[in-house]
C-alpha positions in Angstrom: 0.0 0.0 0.0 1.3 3.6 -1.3 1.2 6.3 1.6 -1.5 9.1 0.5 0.8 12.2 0.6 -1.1 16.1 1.0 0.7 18.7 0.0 -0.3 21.6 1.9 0.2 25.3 1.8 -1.9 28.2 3.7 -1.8 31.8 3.8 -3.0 33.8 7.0 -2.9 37.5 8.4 0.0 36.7 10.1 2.1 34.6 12.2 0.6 34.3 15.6 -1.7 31.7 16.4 -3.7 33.2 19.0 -4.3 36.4 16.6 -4.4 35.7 13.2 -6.4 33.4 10.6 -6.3 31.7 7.4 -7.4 32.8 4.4 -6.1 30.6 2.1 -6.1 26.8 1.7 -4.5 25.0 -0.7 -3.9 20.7 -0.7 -2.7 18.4 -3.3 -4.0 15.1 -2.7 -1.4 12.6 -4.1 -3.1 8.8 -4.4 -0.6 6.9 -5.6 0.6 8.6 -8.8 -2.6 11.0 -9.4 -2.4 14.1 -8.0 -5.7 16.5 -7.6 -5.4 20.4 -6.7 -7.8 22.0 -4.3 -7.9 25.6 -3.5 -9.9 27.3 -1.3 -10.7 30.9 -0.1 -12.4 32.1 3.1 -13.1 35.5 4.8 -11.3 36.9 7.4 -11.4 38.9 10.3 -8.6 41.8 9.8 -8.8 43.9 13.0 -5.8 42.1 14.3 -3.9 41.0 10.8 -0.4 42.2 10.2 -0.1 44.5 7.5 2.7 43.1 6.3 1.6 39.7 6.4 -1.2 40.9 3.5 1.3 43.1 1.7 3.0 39.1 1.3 0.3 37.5 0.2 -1.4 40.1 -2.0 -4.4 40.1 -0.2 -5.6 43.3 -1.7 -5.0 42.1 -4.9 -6.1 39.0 -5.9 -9.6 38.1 -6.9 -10.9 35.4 -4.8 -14.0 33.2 -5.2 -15.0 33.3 -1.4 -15.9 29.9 0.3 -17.6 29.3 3.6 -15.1 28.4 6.7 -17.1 25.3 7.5 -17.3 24.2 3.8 -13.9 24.3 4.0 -12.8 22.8 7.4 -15.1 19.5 6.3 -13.4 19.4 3.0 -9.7 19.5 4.7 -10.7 17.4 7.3 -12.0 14.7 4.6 -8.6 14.7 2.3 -6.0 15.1 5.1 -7.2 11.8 7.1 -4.8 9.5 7.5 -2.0 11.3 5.2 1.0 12.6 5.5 1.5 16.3 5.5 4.2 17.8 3.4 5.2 21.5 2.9 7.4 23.8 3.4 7.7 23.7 7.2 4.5 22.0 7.5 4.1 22.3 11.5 3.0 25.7 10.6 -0.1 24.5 8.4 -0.6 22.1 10.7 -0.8 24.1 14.1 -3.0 26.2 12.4 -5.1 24.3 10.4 -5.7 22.1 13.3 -7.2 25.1 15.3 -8.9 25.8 12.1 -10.7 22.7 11.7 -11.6 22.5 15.5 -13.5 25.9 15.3 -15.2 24.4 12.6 -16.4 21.5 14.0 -13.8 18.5 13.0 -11.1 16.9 14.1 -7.6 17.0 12.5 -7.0 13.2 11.6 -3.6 13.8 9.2 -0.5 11.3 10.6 1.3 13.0 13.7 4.5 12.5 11.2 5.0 15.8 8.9 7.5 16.3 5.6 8.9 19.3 5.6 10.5 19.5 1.7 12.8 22.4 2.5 15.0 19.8 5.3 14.4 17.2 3.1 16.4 18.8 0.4 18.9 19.7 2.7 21.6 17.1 2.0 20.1 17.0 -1.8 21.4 20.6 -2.3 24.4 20.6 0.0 23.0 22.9 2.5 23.7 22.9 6.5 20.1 24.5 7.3 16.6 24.5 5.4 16.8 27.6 2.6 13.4 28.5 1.9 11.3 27.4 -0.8 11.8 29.4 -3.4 16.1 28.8 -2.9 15.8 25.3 -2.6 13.9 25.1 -5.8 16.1 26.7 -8.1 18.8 24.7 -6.4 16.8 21.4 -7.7 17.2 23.0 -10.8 13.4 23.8 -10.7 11.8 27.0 -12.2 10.3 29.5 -9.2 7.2 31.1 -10.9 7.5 34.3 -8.3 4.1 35.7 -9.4 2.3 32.4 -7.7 4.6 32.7 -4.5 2.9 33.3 -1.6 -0.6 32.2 -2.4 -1.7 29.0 -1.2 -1.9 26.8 -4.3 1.2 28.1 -5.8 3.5 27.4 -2.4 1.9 24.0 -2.1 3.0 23.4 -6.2 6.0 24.2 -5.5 6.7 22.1 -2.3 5.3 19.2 -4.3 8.1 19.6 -6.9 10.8 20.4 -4.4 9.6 16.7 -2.9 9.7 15.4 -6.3 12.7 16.2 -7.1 14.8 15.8 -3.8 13.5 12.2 -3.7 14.4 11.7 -7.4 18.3 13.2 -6.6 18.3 11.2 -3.2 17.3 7.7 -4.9 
């Protein structure tokens, strides 16, 4: 039996758990060798965001087909059972995305194991300490579309062909 592998990204107001949200989902389910994208949108409360934090992700910018929080939660809760989380620094998503999905009514059921692509590409691209996605990708030899980075689907994209590739060089 294959291990179902999600590759996760989020985007939020900022990076404190106890005062900022997400905004932006985005997993790819891989089973087996298919994988499917899902992408998801959500309001936000904003009286506490870090201004910065949407200067990053372009909040202001981008057009975004809005989805309902609970919608959403079931939905991530549904394709995350029992998979492996992978990302760049995935304990990030994880934290909160598990708060997420507990204000929402479900239970976080992904494997207590995470991959984080960044220190799993480490060794792949000679480095002593995780680079950041966007380094370690043109490292791999990868392209870096920088117009997708930092929105959710274009992050968790790239982390899946940062994994791709480290475990092609590493084999």
């Amino acid at each position: 039996m294959t291990a179902r592998i999600v590759f996760v990204d989020i985007e939020t107001t900022g990076l404190d758990l106890d005062r900022h949200g997400i905004w932006d989902v985005a997993l790819i389910v891989r089973d087996g060798i298919v994988d499917t994208d899902y992408s998801w949108q959500m309001e936000v409360e904003l009286t506490q965001a870090d201004p910065a934090a949407l200067r990053l992700t372009r909040y202001y910018q981008r057009e975004c087909i809005i989805t309902p929080p609970a919608d959403v939660a079931a939905l991530v809760a549904e394709f995350t059972a029992g998979a492996y989380l992978a990302g760049a620094v995935p304990s990030f998503d994880a934290a909160f995305l598990d708060r997420f999905l507990r204000r929402n009514g479900q239970c976080p059921a992904w494997h207590h194991r995470l991959i984080c692509v960044e220190s799993m590409a480490m060794p792949v691209v000679g480095s002593p300490v995780p680079l950041g996605l966007g380094k370690c990708a043109e490292r791999l030899g990868l392209t870096v579309d920088y117009s997708a980075a930092h929105s959710a689907l274009g992050d968790a994209r790239l982390a899946r062909d940062v994994y791709d590739k480290a475990s092609e060089r590493a084999s």
